[in-house]
MARMARGU-122409 format. One record per residue (C-alpha): residue number from 1; residue in three letters; x, y, z. Coordinates in steps of 0.001 Angstrom, whole numbers. Example, Ala and Ser with C-alpha at 12.3 -4.5 7.8 and 13.67 -1.06 7.14 Angstrom:
BEGIN
{lovo 1,'ALA',{12300,-4500,7800}}
{lovo 2,'SER',{13670,-1060,7140}}
//
This chain:
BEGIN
{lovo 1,'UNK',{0,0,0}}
{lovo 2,'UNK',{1618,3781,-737}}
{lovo 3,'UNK',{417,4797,2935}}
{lovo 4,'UNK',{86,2624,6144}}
{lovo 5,'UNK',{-3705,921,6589}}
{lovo 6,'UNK',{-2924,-749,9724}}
{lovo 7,'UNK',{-3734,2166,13030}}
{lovo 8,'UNK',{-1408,1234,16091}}
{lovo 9,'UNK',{-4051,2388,18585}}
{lovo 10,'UNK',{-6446,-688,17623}}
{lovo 11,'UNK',{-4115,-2128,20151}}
{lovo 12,'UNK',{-5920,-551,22609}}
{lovo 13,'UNK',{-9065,-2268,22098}}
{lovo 14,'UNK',{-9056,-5145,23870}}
{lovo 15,'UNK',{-12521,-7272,24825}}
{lovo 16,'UNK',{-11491,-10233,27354}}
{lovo 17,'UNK',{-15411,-11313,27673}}
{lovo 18,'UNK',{-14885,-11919,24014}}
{lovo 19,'UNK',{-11930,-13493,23717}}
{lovo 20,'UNK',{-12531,-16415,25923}}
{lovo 21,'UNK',{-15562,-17126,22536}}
{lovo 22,'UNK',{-13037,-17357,20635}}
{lovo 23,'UNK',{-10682,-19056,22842}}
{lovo 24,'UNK',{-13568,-22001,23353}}
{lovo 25,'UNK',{-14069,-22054,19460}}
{lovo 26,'UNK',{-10383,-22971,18902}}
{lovo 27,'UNK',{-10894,-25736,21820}}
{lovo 28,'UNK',{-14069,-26519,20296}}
{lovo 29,'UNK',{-12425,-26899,16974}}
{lovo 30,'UNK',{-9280,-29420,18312}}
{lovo 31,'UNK',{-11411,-31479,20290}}
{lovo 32,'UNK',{-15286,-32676,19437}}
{lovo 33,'UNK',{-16092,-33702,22600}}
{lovo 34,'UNK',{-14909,-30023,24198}}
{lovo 35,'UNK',{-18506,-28623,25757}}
{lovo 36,'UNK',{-18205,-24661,26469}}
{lovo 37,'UNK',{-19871,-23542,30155}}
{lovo 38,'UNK',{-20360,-20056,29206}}
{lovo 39,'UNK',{-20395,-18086,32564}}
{lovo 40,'UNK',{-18556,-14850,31271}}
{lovo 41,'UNK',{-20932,-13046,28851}}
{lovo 42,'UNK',{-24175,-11061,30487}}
{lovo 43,'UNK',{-26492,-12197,27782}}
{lovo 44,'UNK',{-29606,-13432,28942}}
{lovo 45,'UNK',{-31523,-14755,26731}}
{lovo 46,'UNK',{-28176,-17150,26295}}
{lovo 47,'UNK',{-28949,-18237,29502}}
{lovo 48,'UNK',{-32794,-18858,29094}}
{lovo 49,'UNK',{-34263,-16028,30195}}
{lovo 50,'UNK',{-36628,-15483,27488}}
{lovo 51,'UNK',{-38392,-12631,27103}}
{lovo 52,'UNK',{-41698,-12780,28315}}
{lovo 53,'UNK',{-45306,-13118,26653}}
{lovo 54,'UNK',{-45990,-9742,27217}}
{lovo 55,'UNK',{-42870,-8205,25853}}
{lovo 56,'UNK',{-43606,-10430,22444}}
{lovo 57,'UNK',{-46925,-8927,21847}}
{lovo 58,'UNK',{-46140,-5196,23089}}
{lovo 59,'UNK',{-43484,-6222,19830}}
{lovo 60,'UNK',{-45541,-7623,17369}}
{lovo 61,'UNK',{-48375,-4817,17909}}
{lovo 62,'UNK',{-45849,-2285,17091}}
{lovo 63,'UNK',{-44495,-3788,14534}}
{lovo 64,'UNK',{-48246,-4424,13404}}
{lovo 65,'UNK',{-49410,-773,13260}}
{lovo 66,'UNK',{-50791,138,9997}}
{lovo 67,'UNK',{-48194,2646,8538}}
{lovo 68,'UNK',{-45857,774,9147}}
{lovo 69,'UNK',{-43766,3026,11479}}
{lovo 70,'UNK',{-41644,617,13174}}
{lovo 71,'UNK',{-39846,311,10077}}
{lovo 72,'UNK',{-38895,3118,9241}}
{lovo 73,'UNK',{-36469,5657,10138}}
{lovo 74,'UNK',{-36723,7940,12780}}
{lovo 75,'UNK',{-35445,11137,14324}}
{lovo 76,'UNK',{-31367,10991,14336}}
{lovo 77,'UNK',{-31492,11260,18096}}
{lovo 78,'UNK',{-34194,9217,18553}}
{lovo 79,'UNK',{-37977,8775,18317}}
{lovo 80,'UNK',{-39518,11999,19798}}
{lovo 81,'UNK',{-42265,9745,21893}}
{lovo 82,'UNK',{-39702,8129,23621}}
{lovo 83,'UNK',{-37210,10682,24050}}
{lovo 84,'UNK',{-40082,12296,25822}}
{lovo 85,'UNK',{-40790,9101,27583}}
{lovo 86,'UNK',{-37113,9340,29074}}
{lovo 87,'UNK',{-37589,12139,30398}}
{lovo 88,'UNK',{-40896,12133,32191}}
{lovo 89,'UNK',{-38972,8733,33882}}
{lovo 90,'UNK',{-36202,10634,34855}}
{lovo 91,'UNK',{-38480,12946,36323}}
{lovo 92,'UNK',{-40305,10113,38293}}
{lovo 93,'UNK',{-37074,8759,40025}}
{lovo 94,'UNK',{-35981,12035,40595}}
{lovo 95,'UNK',{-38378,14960,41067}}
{lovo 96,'UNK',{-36095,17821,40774}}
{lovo 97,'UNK',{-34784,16804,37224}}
{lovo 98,'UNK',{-34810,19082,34748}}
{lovo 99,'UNK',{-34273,16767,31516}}
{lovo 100,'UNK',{-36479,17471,28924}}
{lovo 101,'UNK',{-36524,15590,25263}}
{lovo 102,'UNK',{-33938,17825,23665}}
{lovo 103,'UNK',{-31375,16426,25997}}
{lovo 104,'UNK',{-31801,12707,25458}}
{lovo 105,'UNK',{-29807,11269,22746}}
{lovo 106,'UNK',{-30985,6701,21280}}
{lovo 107,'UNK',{-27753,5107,19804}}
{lovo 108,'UNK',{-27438,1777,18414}}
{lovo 109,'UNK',{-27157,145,21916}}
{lovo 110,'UNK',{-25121,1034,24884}}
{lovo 111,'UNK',{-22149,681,23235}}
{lovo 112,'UNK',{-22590,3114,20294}}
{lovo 113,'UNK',{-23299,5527,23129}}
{lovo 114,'UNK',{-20014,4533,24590}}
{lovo 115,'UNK',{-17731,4681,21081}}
{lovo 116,'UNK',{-19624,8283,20335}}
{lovo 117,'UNK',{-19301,9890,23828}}
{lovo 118,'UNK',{-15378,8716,23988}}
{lovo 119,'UNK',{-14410,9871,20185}}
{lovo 120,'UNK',{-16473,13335,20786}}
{lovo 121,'UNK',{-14242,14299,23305}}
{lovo 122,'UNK',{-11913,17006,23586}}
{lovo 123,'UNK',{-7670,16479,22565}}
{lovo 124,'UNK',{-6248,15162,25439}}
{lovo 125,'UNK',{-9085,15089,27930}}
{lovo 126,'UNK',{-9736,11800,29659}}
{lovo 127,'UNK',{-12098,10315,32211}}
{lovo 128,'UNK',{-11105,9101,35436}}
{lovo 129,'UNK',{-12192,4921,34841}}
{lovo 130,'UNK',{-12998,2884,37778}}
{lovo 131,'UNK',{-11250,-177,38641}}
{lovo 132,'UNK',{-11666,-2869,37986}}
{lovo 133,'UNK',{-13500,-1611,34789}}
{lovo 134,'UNK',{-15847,-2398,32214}}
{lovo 135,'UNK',{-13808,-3239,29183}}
{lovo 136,'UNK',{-16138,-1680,26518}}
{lovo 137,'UNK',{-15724,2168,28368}}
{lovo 138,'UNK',{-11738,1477,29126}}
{lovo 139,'UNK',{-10727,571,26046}}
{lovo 140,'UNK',{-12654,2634,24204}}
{lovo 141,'UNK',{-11529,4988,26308}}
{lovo 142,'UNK',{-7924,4201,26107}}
{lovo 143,'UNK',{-8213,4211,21940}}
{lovo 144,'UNK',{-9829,7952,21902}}
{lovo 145,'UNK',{-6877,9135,24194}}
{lovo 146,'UNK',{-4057,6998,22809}}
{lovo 147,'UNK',{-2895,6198,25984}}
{lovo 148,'UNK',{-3393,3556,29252}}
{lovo 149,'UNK',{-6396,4243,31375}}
{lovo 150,'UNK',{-6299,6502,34464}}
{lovo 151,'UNK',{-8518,4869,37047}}
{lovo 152,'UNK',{-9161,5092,41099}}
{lovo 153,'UNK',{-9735,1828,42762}}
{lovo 154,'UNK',{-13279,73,44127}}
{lovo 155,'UNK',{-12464,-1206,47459}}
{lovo 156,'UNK',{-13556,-5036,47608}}
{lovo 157,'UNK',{-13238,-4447,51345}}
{lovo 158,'UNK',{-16113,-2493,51620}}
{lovo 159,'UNK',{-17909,-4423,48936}}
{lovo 160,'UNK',{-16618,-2436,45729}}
{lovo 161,'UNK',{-17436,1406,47119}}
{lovo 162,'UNK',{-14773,3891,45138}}
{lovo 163,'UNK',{-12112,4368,47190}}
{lovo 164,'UNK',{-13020,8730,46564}}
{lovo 165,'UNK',{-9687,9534,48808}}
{lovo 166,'UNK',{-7788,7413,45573}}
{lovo 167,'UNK',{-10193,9202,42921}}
{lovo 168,'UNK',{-9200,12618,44384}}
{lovo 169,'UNK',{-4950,11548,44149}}
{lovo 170,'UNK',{-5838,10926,40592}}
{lovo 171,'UNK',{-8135,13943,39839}}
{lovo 172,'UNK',{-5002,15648,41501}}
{lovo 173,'UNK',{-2035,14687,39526}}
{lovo 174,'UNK',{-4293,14008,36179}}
{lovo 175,'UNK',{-5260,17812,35108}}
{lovo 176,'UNK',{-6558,15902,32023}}
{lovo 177,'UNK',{-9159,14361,33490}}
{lovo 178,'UNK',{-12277,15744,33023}}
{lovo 179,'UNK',{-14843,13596,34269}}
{lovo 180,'UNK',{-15888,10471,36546}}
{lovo 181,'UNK',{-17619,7067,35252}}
{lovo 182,'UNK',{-19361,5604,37621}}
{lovo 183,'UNK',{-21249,2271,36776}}
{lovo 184,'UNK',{-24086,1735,39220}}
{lovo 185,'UNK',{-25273,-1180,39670}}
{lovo 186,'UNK',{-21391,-2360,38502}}
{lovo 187,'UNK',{-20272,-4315,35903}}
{lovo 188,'UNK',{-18109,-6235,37111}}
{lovo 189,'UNK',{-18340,-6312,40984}}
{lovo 190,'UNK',{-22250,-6647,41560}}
{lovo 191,'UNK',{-21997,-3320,43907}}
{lovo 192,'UNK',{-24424,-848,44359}}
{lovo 193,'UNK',{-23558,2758,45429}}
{lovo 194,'UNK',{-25670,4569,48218}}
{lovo 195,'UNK',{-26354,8139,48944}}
{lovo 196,'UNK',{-23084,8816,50580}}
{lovo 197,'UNK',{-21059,7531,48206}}
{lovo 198,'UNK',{-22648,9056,45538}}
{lovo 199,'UNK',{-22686,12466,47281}}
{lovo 200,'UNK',{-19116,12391,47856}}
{lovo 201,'UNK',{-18275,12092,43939}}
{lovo 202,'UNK',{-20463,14669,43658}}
{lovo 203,'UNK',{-18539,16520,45829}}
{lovo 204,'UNK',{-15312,15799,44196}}
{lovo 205,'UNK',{-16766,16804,40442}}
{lovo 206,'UNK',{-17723,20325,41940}}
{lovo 207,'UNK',{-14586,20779,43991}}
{lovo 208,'UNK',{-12275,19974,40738}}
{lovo 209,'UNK',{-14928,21309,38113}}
{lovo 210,'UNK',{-15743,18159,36435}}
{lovo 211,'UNK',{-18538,15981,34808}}
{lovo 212,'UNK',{-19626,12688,36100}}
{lovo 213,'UNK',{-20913,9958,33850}}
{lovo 214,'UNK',{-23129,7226,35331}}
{lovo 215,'UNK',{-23446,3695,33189}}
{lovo 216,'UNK',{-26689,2442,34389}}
{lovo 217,'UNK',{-28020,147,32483}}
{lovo 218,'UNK',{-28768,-1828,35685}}
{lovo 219,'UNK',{-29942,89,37631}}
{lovo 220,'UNK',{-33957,-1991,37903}}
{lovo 221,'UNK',{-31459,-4935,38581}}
{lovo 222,'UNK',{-31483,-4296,42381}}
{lovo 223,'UNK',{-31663,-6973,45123}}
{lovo 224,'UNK',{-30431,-8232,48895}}
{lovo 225,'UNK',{-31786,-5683,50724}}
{lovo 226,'UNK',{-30179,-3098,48774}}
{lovo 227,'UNK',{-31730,652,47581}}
{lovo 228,'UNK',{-31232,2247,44254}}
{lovo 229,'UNK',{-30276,5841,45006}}
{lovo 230,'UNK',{-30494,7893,41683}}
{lovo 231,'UNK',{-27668,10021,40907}}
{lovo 232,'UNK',{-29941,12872,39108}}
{lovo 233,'UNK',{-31742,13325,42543}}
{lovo 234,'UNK',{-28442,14337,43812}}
{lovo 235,'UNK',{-26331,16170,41696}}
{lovo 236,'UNK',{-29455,18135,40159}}
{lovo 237,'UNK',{-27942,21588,39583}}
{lovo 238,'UNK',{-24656,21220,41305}}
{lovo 239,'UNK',{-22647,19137,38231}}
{lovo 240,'UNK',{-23219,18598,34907}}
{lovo 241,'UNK',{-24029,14526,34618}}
{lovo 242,'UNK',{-24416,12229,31699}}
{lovo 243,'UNK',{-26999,8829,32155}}
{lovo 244,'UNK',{-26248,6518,30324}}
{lovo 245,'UNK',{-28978,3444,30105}}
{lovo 246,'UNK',{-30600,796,27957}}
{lovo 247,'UNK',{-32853,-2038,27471}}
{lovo 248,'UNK',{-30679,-5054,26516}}
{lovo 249,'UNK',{-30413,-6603,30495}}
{lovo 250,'UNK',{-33704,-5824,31764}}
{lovo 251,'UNK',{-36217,-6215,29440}}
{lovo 252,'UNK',{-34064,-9212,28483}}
{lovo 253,'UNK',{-33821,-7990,24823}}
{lovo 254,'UNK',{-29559,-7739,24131}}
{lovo 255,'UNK',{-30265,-7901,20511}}
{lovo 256,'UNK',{-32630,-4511,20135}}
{lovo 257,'UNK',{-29366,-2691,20481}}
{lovo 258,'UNK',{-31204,96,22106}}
{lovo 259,'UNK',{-29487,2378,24337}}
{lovo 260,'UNK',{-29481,5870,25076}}
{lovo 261,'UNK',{-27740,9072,26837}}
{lovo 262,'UNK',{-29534,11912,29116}}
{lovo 263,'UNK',{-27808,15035,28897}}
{lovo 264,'UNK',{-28146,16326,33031}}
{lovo 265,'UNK',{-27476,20223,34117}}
{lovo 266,'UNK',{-26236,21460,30193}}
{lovo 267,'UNK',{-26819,24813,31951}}
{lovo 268,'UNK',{-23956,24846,34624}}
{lovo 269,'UNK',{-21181,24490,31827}}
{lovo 270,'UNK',{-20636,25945,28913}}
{lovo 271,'UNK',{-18498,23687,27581}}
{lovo 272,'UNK',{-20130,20873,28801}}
{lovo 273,'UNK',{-22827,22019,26345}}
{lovo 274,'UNK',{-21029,22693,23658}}
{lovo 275,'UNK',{-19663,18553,23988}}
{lovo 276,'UNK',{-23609,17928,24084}}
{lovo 277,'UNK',{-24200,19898,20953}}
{lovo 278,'UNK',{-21226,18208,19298}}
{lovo 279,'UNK',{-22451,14479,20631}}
{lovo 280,'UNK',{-25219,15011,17980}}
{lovo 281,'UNK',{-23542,15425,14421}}
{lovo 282,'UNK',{-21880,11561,14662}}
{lovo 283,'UNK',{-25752,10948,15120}}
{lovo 284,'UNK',{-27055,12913,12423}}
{lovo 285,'UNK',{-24092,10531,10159}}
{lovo 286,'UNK',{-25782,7453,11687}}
{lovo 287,'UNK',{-29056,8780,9953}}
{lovo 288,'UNK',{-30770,7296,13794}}
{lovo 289,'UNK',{-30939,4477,15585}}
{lovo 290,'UNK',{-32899,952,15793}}
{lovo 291,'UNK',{-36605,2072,15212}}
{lovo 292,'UNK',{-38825,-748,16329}}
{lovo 293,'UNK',{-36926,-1582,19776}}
{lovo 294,'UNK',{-37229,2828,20272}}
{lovo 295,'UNK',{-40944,2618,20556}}
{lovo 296,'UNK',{-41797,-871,21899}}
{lovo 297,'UNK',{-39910,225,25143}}
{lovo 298,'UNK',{-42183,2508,26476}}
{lovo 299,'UNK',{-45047,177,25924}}
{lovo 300,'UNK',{-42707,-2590,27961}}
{lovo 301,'UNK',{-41900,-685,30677}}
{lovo 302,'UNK',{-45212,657,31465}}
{lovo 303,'UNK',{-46924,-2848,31209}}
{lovo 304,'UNK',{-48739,-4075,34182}}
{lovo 305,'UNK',{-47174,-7330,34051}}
{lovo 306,'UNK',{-43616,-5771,33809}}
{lovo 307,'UNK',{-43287,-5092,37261}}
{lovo 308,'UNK',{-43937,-8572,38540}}
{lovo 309,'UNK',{-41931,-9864,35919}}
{lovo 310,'UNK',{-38998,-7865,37387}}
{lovo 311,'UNK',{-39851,-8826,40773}}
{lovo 312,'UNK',{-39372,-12254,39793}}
{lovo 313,'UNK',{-36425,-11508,38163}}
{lovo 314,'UNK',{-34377,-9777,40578}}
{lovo 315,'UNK',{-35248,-12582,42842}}
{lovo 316,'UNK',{-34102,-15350,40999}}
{lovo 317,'UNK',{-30851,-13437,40809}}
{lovo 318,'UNK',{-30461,-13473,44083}}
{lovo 319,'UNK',{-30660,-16658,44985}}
{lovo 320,'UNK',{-28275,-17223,42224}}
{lovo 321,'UNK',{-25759,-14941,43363}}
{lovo 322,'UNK',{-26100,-16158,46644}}
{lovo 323,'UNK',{-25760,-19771,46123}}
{lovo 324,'UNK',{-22971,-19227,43840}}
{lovo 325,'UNK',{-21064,-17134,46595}}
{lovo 326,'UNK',{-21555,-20026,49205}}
{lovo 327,'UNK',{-20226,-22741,47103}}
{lovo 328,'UNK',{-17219,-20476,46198}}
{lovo 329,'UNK',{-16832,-19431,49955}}
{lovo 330,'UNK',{-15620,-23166,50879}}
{lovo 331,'UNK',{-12761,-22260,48488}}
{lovo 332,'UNK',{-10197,-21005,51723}}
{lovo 333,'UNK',{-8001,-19031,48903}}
{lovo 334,'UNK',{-10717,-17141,47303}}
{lovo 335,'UNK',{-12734,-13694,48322}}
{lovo 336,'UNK',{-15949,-13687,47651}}
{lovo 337,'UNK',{-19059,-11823,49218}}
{lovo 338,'UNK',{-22856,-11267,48352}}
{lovo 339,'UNK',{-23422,-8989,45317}}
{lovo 340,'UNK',{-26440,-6096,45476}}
{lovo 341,'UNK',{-26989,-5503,42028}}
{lovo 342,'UNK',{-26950,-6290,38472}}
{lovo 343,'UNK',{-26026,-10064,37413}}
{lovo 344,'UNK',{-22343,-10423,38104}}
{lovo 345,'UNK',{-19812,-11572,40890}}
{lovo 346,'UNK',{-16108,-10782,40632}}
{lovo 347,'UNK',{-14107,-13243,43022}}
{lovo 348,'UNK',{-10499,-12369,43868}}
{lovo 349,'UNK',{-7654,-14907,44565}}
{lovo 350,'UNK',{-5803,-14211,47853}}
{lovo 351,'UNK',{-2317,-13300,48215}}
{lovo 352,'UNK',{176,-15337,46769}}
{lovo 353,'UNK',{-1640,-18502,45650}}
{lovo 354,'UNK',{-1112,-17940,41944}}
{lovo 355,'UNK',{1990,-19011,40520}}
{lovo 356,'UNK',{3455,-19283,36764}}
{lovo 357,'UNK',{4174,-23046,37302}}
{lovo 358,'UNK',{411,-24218,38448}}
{lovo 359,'UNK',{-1736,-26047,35665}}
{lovo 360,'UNK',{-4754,-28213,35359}}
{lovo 361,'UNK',{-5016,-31942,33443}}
{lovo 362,'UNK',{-6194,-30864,30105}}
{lovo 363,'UNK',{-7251,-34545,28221}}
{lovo 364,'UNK',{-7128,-33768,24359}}
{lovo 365,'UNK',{-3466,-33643,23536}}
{lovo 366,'UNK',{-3892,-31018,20644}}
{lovo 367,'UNK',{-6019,-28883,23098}}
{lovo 368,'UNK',{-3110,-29188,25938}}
{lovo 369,'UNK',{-581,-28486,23355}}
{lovo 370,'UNK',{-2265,-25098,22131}}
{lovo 371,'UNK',{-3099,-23932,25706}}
{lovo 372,'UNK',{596,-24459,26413}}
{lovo 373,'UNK',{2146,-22637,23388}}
{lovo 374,'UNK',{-715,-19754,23651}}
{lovo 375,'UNK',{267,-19281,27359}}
{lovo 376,'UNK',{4188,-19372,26451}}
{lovo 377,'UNK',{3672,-17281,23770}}
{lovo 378,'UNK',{3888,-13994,25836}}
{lovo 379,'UNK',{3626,-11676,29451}}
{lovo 380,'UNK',{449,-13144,30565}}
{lovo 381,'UNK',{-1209,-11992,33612}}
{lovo 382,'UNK',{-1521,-15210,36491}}
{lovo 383,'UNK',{-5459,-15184,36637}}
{lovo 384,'UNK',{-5394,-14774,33474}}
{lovo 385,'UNK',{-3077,-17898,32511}}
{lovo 386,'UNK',{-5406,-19939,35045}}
{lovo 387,'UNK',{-8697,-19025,33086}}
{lovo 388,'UNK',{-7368,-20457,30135}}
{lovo 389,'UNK',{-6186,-24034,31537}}
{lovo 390,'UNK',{-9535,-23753,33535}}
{lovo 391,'UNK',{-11523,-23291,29694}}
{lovo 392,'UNK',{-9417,-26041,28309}}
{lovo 393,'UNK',{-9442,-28650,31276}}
{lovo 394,'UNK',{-13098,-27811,32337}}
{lovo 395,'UNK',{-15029,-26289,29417}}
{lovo 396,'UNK',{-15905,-23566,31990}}
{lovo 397,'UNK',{-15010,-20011,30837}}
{lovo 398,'UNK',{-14861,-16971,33089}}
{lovo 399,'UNK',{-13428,-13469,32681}}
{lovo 400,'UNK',{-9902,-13080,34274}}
{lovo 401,'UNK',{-10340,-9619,36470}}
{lovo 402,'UNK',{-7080,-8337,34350}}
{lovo 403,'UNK',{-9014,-8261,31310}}
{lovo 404,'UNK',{-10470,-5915,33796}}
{lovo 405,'UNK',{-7829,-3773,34185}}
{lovo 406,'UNK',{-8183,-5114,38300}}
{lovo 407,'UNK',{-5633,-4562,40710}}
{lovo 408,'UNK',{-6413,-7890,41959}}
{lovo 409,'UNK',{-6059,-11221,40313}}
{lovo 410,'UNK',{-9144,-13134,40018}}
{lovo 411,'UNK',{-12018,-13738,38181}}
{lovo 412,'UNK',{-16214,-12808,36919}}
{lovo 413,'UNK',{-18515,-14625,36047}}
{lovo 414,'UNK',{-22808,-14132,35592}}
{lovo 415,'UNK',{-25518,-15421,37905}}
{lovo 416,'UNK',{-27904,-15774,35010}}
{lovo 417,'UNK',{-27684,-19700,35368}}
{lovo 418,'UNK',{-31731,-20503,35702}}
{lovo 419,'UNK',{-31036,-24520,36266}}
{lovo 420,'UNK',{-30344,-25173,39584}}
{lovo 421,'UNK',{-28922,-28268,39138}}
{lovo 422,'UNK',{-26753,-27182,36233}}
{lovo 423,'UNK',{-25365,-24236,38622}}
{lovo 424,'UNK',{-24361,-26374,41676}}
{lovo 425,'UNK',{-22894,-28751,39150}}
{lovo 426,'UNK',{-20733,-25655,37538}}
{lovo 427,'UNK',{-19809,-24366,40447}}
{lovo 428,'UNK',{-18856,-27546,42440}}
{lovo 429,'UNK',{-16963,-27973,39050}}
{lovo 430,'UNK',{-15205,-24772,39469}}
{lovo 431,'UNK',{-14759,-24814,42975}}
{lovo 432,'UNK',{-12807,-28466,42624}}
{lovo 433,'UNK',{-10665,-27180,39300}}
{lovo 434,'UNK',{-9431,-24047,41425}}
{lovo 435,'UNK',{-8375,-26139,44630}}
{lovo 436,'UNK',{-6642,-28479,41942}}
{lovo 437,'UNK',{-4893,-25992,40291}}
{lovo 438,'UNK',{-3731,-23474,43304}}
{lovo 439,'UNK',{-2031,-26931,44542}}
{lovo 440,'UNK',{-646,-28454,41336}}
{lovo 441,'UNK',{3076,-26482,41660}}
//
């Protein structure tokens, strides 16, 4: 070629939830009788959780209507009705809101919203990523900045709260950074934030004069005795705040791609609404977003049987997550404790126990012999080189927390498992394969 295709900084997009797909495929390839136990990717309906009756037919009557509007395109931000819909929600979780329709922006699923608020910003500016992170904001954010995440650590001491005397060091010697993620309920720790935590972000983004973005797509997914406390409620008028939300966890429907941003407090900051204003020309490009999933949610949401669907939900999650958490408790090397929120546990190896010489029995010898050479290969982080003997030896794949950017070796998985049976049996699996392995060298 007379000038260089490749771009260097695709290097920093890197998608471990991913890569243990493809990492199973290979196994799946070398060995016929490999079976993949998919516990690191948050999709749902993967899992079984169907979408209900009711969801089906709020569907089918929109796609029924007699125009034919569902199939069409719609506003570049997003359909009007629902925009609209946003933000009379936003104004029933939190009174004193001020969003109106204008500031809500529909992408093609969370993630759009994610590439288009990271490549929008200013040269140089980054956002202050918590860790561990979510791998679609860190290296998406890493690939807009050129350059390695600055993040401030969640505390797994006092179940996964920001550590905000660490986020203030960093907000300190990064004058770059110009905002705060938070994701509430988090991805991948299970945590959810209360009022004092939140408040004392808050009061970190007005004492250094910066934005805070809240991921919470979540956020209905709320359980063991835990409160959702809305972030609009409390920074209305005091910071400018982005929302970020969607339908793909909750509704279950992953494959709508149907996400959105709300646009808090535009008035406080000038700039902050000139980056709004600018947020809306890659939008315009995009012509708009997913039609049909756009105006079936407001229909879904405001369902009578919605509610009691979600009831059952969050329950069923709960006894997941807390099930899971006792069989992995009897494990005397790992931390693990109860998750709040969302459908995720993180589970750290103690001090120590990992080595570079430990392995697991893998039984196809072309499998063993490409787990060997991919782990020699290169620098590989410990949990990470135990996830992938795990994957080959077990069939079982979870997340290593590096592909987390954690501090902490160790590992995520989902709670979405809805057959009992099959979840003791993974998880008594698991539990065996990680005593085996912390004792093999």
């Amino acid at each position: 070629m007379r000038f260089q295709l490749y771009n260097p900084r695709s290097e920093y997009l890197r998608y471990g939830i991913r890569e243990m797909v493809e990492l199973a495929q290979r196994l799946s390839d070398l060995d016929p009788a490999f079976r993949f136990i998919g516990e690191n990717i948050g999709d749902p309906v993967a899992k079984g959780w169907e979408p209900p009756a009711f969801v089906k037919d709020v569907v089918c009557e929109v796609a029924r209507r007699n125009k034919g509007e569902a199939f069409g395109y719609t506003h570049s931000r997003g359909c009007l009705a629902t925009r609209t819909w946003v933000a009379d929600t936003a104004r029933q979780f939190s009174p004193s809101s001020r969003l109106d329709a204008e500031h809500v922006l529909f992408t093609n699923g969370l993630g759009s919203a994610i590439s288009v608020f990271y490549r929008m910003l200013g040269t140089g500016a980054r956002i202050l990523q918590p860790n561990p992170a979510y791998p679609a904001h860190i290296s998406t954010e890493r690939y807009a900045s050129a350059g390695e995440p600055i993040g401030y650590r969640l505390d797994p001491a006092r179940r996964w709260a920001p550590d905000l005397a660490h986020m203030e060091s960093q907000i300190q010697k990064h004058p770059q950074v110009v905002g705060i993620l938070l994701i509430n309920p988090n991805n991948p720790t299970g945590a959810v934030y209360d009022a004092e935590t939140l408040d004392g972000v808050i009061r970190l983004a007005e004492r250094y004069h910066l934005m805070v973005i809240s991921d919470e797509v979540y956020f209905r997914m709320v359980f063991n005795q835990s409160r959702y406390v809305h972030i609009t409620e409390r920074a209305q008028g005091r910071v400018p705040l982005v929302v970020m939300r969607g339908i793909s966890k909750d509704i279950p429907w992953p494959g709508s791609r149907c996400g959105w941003m709300e646009f808090h407090n535009t008035d406080l900051d000038e700039d902050f609404n000139r980056f709004f204003e600018s947020i809306k020309k890659p939008l315009m490009i995009e012509v708009c977003s997913t039609t049909l999933p756009q105006m079936a949610a407001p229909l879904i949401y405001n369902h009578p049987e919605y509610p009691v669907w979600l009831a059952q939900c969050n329950a069923e999650l709960e006894r997941n997550s807390n099930r899971m958490v006792g069989l992995l408790s009897t494990v005397p090397q790992l931390q693990v404790q109860p998750i709040q929120g969302a459908f995720y546990l993180t589970v750290l190896f103690k001090d120590g126990v990992l080595n570079e010489r430990q392995t697991l029995p893998v039984a196809h010898a072309g499998a063993r012999e490409f787990i060997q050479k991919t782990i020699a290969a290169g620098s590989m982080p410990l949990d990470k080189r135990f996830a992938f003997y795990l994957l080959a030896a077990t069939g079982i794949g979870v997340v290593p927390a590096s592909d987390f950017d954690s501090p902490w070796p160790g590992f995520r998985v989902t709670t979405l498992e809805r057959n009992p049976e099959r979840l003791d049996q993974t998880y008594h699996k698991l539990g065996d394969a990680i005593a085996q392995y912390l004792v093999s060298a």
